[in-house]
N, C-alpha and C positions, 0 to 999 in steps of 0.2 A: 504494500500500500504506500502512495507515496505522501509526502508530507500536505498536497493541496487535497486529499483526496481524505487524508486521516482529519486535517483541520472541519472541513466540509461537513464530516460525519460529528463533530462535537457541537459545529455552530448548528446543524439542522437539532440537536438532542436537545438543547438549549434554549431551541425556542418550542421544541415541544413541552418541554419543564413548565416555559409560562404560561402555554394554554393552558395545561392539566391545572395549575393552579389558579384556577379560575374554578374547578368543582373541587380541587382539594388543597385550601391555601395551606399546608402543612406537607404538601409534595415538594419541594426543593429541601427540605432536611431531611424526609425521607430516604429520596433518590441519593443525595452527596451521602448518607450513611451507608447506604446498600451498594454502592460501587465502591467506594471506602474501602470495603469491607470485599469485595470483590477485585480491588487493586492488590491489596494485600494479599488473597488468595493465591492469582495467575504469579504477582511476584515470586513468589513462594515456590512454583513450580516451575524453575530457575530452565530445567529442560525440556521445556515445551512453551517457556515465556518467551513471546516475540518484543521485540523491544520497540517497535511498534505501535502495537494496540496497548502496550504499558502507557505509550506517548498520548493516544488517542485518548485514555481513560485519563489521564493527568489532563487532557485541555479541557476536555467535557469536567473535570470536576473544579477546574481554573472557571471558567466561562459561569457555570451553575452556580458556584458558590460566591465566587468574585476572589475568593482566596488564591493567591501565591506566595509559595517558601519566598522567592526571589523578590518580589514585590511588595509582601503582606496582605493585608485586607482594602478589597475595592467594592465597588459597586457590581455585581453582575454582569455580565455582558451585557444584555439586552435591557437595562436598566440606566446604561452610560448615557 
């Protein structure tokens, strides 16, 4: 997957987040807990983790959350 194609896939997750939270405003802590927790997982299975979809999973939870190590705390993506 290339990098325009993995971004592509976090910004479309991202603005699904803020539809759903339209019927359930408690979806964007949900979902950053449940991939969270799903990063941590594929991590973990070091031989069979693409480094990749580790990338993919780290923007979609950059974008959703607005959190970055490198950055710190922002506004969401689609909130900017």
């Amino acid at each position: 997957m290339n990098n325009y194609l993995g971004a592509g896939v976090a910004v479309i997750i991202a603005a699904l987040i803020e539809i759903l939270k339209e019927i359930d405003p408690d979806v964007r802590p949900k979902f950053i807990s449940q991939l969270n927790d799903a990063y941590t997982k594929v991590r973990h299975m070091l031989d069979t983790a693409n480094e990749t979809d580790l990338q993919v999973m780290r923007w979609t939870i950059e974008l959703v959350s607005g959190f970055s190590k490198i950055e710190s705390q922002k506004l969401p993506f689609l909130k900017t």
